[in-house]
KESE-240011 format. One record per residue (C-alpha): residue number from 0; chain; x, y, z; residue in three letters. Coordinates in pm, whole numbers, m for minus. Example, Ala and Ser with C-alpha at 12.3 -4.5 7.8 and 13.67 -1.06 7.14 Angstrom:
# residues 2
0, A, 1230, m450, 780, ALA
1, A, 1367, m106, 714, SER
***
This chain:
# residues 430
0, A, 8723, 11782, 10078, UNK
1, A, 8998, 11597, 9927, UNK
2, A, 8998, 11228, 10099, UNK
3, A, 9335, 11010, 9964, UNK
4, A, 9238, 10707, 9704, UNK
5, A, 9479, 10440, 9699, UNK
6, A, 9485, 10116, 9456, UNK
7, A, 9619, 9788, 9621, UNK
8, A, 9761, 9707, 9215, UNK
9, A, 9956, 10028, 9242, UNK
10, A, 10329, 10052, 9293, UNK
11, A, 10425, 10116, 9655, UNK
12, A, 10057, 10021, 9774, UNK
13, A, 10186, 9837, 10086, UNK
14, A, 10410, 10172, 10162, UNK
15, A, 10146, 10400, 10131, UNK
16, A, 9934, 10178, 10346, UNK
17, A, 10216, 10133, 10603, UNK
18, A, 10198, 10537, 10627, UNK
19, A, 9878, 10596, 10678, UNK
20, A, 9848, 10331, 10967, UNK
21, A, 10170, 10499, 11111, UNK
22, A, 10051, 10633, 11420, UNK
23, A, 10281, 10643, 11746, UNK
24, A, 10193, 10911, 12046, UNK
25, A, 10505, 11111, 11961, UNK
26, A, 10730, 11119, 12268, UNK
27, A, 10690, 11449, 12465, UNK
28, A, 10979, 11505, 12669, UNK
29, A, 10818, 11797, 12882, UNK
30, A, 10474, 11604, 12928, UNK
31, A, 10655, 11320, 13034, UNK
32, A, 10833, 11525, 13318, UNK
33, A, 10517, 11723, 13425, UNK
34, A, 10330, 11359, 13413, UNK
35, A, 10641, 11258, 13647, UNK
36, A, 10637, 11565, 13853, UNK
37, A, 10234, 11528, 13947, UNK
38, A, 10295, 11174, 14013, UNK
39, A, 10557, 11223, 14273, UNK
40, A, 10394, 11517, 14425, UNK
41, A, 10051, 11316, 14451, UNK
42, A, 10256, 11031, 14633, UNK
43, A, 10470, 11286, 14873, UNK
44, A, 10145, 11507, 14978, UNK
45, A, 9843, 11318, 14916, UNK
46, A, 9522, 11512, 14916, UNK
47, A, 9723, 11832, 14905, UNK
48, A, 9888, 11838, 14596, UNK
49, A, 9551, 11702, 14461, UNK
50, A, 9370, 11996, 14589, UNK
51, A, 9620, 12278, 14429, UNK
52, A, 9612, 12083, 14117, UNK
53, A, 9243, 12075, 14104, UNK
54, A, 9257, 12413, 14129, UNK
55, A, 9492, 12513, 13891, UNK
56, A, 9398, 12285, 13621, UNK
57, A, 9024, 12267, 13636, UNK
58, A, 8984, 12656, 13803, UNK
59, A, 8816, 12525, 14064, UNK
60, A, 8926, 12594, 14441, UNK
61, A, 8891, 12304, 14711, UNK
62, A, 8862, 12448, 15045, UNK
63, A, 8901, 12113, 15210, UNK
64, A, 8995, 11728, 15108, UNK
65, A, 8604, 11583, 15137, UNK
66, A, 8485, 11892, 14928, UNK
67, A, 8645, 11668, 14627, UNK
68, A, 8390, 11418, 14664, UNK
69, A, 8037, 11412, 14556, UNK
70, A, 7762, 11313, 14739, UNK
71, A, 7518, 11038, 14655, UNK
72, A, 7247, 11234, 14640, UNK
73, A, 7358, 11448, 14385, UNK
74, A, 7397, 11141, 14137, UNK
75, A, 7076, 11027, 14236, UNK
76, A, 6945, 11414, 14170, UNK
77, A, 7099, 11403, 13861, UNK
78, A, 6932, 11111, 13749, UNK
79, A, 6605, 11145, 13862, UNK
80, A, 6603, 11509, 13694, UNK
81, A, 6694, 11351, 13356, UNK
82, A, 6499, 11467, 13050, UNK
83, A, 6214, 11134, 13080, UNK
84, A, 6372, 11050, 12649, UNK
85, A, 6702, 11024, 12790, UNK
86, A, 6645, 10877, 13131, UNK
87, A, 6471, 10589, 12893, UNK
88, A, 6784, 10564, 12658, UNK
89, A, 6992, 10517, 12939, UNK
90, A, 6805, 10278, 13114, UNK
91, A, 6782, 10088, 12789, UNK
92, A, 7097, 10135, 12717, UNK
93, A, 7246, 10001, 13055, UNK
94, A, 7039, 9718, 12989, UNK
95, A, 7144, 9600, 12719, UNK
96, A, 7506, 9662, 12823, UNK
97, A, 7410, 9485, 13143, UNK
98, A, 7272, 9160, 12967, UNK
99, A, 7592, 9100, 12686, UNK
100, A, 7832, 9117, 12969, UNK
101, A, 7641, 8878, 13230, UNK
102, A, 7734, 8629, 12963, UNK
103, A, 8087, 8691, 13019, UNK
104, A, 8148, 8574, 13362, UNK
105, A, 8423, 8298, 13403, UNK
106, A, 8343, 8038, 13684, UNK
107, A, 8617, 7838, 13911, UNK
108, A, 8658, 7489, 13788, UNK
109, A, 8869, 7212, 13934, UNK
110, A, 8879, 6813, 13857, UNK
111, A, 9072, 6531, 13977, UNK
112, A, 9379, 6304, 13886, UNK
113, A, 9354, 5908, 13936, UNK
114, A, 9539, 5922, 14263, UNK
115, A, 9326, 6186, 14407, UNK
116, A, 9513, 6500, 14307, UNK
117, A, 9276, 6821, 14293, UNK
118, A, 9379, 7062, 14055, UNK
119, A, 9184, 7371, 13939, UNK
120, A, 9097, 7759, 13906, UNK
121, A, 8917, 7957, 14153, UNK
122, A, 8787, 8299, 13999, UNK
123, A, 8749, 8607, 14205, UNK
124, A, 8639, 8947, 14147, UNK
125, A, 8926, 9276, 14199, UNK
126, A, 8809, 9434, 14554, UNK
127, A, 8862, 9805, 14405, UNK
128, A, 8830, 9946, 14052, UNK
129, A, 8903, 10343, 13955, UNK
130, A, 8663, 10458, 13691, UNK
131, A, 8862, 10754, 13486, UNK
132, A, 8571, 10985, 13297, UNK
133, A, 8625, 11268, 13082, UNK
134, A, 8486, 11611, 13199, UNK
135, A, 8450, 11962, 13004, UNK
136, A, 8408, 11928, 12642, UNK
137, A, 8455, 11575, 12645, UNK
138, A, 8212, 11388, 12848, UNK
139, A, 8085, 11071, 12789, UNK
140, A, 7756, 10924, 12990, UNK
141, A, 7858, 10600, 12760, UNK
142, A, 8185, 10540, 12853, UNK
143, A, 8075, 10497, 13231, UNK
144, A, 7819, 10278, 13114, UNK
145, A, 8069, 10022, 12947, UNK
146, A, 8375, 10055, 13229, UNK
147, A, 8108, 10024, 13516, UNK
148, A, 7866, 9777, 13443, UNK
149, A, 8137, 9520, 13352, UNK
150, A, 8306, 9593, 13658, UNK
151, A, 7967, 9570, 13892, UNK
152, A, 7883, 9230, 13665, UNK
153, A, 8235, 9117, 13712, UNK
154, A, 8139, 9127, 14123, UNK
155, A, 8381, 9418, 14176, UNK
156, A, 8320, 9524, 14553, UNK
157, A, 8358, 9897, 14525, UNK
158, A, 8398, 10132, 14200, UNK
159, A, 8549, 10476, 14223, UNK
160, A, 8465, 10708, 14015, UNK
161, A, 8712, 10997, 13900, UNK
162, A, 8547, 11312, 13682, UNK
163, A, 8704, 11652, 13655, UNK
164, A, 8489, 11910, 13664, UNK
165, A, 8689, 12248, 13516, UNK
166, A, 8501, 12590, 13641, UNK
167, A, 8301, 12358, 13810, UNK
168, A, 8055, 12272, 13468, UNK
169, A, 7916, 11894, 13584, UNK
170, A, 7765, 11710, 13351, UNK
171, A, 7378, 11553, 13463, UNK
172, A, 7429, 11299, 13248, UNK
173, A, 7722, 11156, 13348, UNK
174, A, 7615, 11195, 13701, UNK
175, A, 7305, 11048, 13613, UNK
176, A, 7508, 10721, 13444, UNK
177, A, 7725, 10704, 13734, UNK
178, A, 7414, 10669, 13967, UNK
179, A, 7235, 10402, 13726, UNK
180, A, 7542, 10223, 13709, UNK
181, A, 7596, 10161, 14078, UNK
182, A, 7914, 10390, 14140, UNK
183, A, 7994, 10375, 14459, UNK
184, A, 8200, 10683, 14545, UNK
185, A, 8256, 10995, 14283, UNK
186, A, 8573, 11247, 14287, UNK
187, A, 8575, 11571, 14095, UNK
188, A, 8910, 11565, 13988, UNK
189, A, 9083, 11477, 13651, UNK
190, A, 9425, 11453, 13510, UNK
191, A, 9765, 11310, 13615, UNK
192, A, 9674, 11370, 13939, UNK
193, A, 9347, 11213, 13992, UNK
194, A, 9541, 10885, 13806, UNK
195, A, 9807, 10908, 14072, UNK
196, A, 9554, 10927, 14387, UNK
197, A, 9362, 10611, 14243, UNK
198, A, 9697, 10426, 14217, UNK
199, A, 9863, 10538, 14538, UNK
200, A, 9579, 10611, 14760, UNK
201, A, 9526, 10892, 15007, UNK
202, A, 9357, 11005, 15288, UNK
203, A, 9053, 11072, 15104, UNK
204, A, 9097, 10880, 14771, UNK
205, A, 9070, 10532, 14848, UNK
206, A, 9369, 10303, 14637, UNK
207, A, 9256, 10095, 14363, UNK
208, A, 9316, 9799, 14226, UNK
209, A, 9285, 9837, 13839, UNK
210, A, 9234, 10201, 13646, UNK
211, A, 9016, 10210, 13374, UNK
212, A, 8845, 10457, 13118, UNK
213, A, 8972, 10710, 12855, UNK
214, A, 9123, 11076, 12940, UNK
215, A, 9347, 11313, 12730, UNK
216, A, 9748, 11266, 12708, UNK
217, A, 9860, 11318, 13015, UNK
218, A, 9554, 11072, 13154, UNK
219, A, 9713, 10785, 12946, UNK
220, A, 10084, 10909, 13015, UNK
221, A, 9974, 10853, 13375, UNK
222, A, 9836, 10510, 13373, UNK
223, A, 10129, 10400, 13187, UNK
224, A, 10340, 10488, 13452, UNK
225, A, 10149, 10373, 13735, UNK
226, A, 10054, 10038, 13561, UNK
227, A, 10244, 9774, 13777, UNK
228, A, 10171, 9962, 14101, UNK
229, A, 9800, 9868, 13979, UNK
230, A, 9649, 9742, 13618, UNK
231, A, 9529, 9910, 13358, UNK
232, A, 9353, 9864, 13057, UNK
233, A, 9527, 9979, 12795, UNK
234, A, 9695, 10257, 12634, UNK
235, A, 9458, 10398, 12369, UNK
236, A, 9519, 10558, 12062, UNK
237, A, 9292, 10774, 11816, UNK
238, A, 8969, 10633, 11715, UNK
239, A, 8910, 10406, 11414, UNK
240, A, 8697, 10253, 11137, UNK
241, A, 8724, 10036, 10830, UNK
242, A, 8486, 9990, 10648, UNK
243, A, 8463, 9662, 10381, UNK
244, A, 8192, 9733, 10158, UNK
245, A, 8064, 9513, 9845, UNK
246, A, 7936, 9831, 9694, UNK
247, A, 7616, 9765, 9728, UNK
248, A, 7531, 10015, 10038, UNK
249, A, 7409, 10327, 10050, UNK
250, A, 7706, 10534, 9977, UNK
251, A, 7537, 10843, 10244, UNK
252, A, 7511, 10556, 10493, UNK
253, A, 7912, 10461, 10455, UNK
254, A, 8001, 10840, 10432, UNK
255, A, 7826, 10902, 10730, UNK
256, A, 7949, 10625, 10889, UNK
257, A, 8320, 10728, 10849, UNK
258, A, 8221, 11092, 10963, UNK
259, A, 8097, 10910, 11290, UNK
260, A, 8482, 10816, 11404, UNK
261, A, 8628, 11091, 11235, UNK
262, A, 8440, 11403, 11418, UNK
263, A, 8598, 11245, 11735, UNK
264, A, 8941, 11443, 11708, UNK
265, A, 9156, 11558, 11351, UNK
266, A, 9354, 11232, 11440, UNK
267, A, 9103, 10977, 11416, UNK
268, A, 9104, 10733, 11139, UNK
269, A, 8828, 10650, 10876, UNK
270, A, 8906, 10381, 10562, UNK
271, A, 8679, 10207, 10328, UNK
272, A, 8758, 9930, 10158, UNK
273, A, 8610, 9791, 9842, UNK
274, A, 8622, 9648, 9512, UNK
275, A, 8384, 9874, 9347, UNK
276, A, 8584, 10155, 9177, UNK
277, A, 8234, 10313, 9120, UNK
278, A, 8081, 10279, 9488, UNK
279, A, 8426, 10444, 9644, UNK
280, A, 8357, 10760, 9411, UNK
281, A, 7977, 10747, 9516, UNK
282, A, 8118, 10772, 9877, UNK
283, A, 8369, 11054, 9819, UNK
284, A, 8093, 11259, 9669, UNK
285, A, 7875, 11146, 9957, UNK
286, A, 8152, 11284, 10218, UNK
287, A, 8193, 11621, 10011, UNK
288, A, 7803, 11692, 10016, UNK
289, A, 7721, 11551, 10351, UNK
290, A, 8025, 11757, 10517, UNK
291, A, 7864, 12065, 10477, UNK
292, A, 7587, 11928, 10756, UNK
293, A, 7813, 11832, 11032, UNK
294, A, 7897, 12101, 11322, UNK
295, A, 8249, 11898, 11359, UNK
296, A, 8284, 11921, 10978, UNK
297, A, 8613, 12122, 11024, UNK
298, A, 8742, 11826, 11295, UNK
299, A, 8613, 11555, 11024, UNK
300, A, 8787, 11713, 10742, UNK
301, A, 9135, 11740, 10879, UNK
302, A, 9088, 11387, 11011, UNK
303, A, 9001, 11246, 10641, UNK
304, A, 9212, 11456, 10471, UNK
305, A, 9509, 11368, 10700, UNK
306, A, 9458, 11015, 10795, UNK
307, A, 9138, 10876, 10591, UNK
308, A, 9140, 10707, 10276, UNK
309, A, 8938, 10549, 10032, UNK
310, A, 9094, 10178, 9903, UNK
311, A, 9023, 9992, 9579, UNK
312, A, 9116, 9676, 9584, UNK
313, A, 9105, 9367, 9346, UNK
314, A, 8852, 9080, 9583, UNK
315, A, 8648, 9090, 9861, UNK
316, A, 8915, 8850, 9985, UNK
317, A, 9151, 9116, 9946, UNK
318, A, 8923, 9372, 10127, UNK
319, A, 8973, 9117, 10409, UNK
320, A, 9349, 9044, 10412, UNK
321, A, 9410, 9412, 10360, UNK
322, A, 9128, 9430, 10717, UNK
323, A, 9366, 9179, 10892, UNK
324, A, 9668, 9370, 10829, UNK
325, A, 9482, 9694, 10970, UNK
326, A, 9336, 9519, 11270, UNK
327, A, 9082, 9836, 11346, UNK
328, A, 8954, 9901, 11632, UNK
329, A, 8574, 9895, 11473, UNK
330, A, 8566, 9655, 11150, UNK
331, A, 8198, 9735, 10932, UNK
332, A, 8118, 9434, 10766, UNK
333, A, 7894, 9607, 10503, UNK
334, A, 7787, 9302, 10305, UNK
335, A, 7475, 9123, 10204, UNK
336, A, 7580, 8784, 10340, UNK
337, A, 7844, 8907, 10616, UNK
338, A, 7854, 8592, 10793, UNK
339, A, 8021, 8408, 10490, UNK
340, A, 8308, 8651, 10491, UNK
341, A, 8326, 8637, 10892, UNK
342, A, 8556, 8323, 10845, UNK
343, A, 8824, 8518, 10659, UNK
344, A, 8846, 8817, 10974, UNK
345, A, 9094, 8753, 11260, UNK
346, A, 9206, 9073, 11348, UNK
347, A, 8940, 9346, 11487, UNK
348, A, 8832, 9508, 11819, UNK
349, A, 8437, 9433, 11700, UNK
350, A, 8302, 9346, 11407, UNK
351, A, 7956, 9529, 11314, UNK
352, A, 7804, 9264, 11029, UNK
353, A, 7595, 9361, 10763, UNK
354, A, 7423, 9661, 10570, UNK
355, A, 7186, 9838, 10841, UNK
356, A, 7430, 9776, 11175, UNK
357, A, 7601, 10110, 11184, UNK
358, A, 7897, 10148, 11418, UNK
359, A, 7734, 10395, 11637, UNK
360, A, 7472, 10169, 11804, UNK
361, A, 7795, 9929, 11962, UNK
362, A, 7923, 10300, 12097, UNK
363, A, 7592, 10342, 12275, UNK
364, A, 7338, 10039, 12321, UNK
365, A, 7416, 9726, 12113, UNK
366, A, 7539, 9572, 12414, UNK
367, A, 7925, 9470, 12382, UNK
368, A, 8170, 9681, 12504, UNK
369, A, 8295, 9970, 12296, UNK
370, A, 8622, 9960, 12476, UNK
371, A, 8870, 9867, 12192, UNK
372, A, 9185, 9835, 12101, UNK
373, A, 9340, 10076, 11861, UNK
374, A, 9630, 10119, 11639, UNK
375, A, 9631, 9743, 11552, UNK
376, A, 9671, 9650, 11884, UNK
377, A, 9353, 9412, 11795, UNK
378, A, 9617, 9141, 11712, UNK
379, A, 9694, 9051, 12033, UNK
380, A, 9408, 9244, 12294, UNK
381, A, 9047, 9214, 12321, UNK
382, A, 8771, 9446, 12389, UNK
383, A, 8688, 9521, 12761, UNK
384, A, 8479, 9268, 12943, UNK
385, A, 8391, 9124, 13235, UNK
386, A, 8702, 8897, 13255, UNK
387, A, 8914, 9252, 13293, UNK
388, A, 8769, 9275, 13670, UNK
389, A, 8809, 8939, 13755, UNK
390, A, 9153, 8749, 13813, UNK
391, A, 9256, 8364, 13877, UNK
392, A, 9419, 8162, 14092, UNK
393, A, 9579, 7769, 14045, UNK
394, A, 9432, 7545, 14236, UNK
395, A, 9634, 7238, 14370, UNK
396, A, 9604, 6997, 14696, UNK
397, A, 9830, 6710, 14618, UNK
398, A, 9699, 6359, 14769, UNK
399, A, 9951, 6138, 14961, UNK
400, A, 9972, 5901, 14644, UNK
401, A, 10059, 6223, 14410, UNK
402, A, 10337, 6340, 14627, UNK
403, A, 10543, 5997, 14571, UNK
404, A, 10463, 6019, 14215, UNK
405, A, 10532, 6415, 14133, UNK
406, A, 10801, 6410, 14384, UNK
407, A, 10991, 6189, 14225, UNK
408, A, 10957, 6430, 13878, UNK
409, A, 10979, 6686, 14078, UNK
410, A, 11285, 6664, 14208, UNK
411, A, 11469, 6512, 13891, UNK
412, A, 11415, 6840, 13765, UNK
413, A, 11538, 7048, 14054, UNK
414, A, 11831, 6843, 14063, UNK
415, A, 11853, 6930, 13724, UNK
416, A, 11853, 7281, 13791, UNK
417, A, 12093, 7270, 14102, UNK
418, A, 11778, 7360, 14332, UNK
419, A, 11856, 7113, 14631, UNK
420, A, 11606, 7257, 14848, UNK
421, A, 11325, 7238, 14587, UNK
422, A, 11457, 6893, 14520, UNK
423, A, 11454, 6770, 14918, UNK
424, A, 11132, 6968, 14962, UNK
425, A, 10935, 6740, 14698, UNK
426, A, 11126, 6428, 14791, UNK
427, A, 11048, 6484, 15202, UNK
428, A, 10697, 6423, 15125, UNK
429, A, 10790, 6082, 14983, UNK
***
């Protein structure tokens, strides 16, 4: 396996870096349109057109509208018929979750001005929230761990969980997640169309408020084209990891640690960092041995060999500007005394500190979310939380006194502005 080494003292360092962090969801004209086309359909004929694209997309006929949903008792089936190792992991697991977001809840807050004035912030809880899973090959019991529990934590009334189920295959463990997590109602349906029945609504499908989880292109084509009709929570791109390493690490640990983002698809992304000219060849004869172990070793190899790389660079404090420019979506922190270079990182969906905290344990049971931001979208967005399901409103009851007062400012401004009735509407109260 042949991973790329770049030099941050070469020539043309910053161009070579700019090109490997290139990554934009190349335009597809004729996904765009069928995207479009489901949409519309889903809107004209409701459960119908859901139906006939169940079954041409998943193989999987629907003789009538409730057949799409799931009953309870299957989720509870699935969970009580769990393995007893992995019915403990997941307990554990939603836990742990469970406990790091509880810490996240915003409360309302007002205070008042001199005169009387109340002004504040009352925080409520979204009434409906779609829960988007994977199904087939790619099905995640984790992933409805982090978008549920947050939401249920959050106060979110009712969650509705969508989960295609192609030749019918279900998967226990999701079921069994969905159950634990407190899901309230479960589709089997997937795709464009199951993102259009959450956002529109139909007979059967109740309409949501926000959409959230991860699903293949024409899932996150979907969302983007419904977001405004509901929220969202965000576009994602490939998966990621950068790992800033001292040198002083087991280089097997940091191969395997890049391997754990790469096997995800060919166009994940996997970088280490580090001033130790030494360590970085340690790791890329790590990678070449330890491939040869990994089922996915064909999906990790394209994904190094197209968009990995292994980075010398001058500093540590160079490992961490060259991290802020990157802004991954998991940041390892592989250092002795991590919390001294914590300081010098602004820019990263999480931040897994020191030698033994690999970033697989914050996909599965560390506790905070593992719903990032990719493609250095980390610069402005946060990881999902608790404050995604919950929403504000001002506050403001204006006493008799503060109505002469901010009238009169008021309407000096809407004068300003050639608003008379906003003007006379502040000074009437005079």
């Amino acid at each position: 396996m042949k991973i790329r080494k770049l030099s941050s003292s070469a020539a043309g360092f910053k161009e070579e870096l700019d090109g490997l962090l290139a990554y934009e969801a190349t335009a597809d004209a004729k996904l765009e349109a069928v995207v479009a086309g489901i949409i519309a359909d889903v809107r004209q004929r409701g459960d119908a057109a859901v139906m006939e694209y169940t079954t041409k997309f998943d193989r999987l006929p629907v003789a009538a509208a409730a057949d799409m949903e799931l009953p309870l008792a299957e989720l509870r089936a699935a969970f009580e018929g769990l393995p007893a190792e992995q019915r403990v992991a997941l307990e554990a697991a939603a836990q742990r979750v469970t406990d790091y977001h509880k810490r996240q809840v915003q409360e309302s807050w007002s205070y008042r001005d001199a005169d009387g004035t109340m002004l504040g912030q009352q925080v409520t809880a979204l009434d409906r929230v779609g829960l988007y899973v994977p199904g087939g090959k790619a099905a995640y019991p984790s992933s409805v761990l982090m978008n549920a529990l947050p939401a249920k934590v959050a106060g979110v009334s009712e969650l509705i969980m969508v989960v295609p189920t192609p030749d019918g295959l279900k998967n226990q463990l999701v079921l069994a997640a969905a159950y634990l997590s407190g899901v309230d109602r479960v589709f089997a349906i997937g795709g464009a169309q199951a993102v259009a029945a959450l956002a529109y609504g139909t007979a059967t499908i109740p309409k949501v408020d926000k959409i959230v989880g991860p699903g293949n292109a024409y899932v996150a084509e979907a969302k983007r084209r419904v977001f405004g009709v509901c929220g969202i929570d965000m576009i994602a791109g490939p998966s990621e990891i950068l790992v800033v390493c001292d040198g002083q690490t087991n280089p097997d640990w940091v191969a395997m640690d890049l391997f754990s983002q790469a096997e995800h698809d060919e166009l994940a992304q996997a970088i280490l960092v580090s001033p130790d000219a030494a360590f970085i060849d340690a790791v890329a004869e790590s990678a070449s041995r330890l491939l040869q172990q990994m089922p996915r070793r064909e999906i990790i190899r394209t994904a190094l060999e197209n968009r990995g790389a292994l980075i010398h660079v001058s500093s540590m404090e160079e490992a961490c500007a060259i991290s802020n420019r990157i802004a991954p979506e998991h940041l390892e922190l592989s250092v002795g005394d991590p919390e001294a270079w914590l300081p010098k990182l602004k820019h990263a969906g999480a931040i897994f500190m020191g030698r033994y905290t690999s970033e697989s344990l914050g996909d599965y049971c560390a506790g905070p979310n593992h719903v990032l931001p990719t493609s250095g979208t980390a610069r402005f967005s946060s990881p999902l939380g608790v404050y995604d399901f919950q929403k504000r409103s001002s506050l403001i009851q204006v006493s008799e006194q503060g109505a002469k007062s901010l009238g009169k400012i008021a309407s000096v401004l809407a004068f300003g502005e050639g608003l008379q009735a906003h003007a006379q509407s502040a000074l009437y109260r005079q």
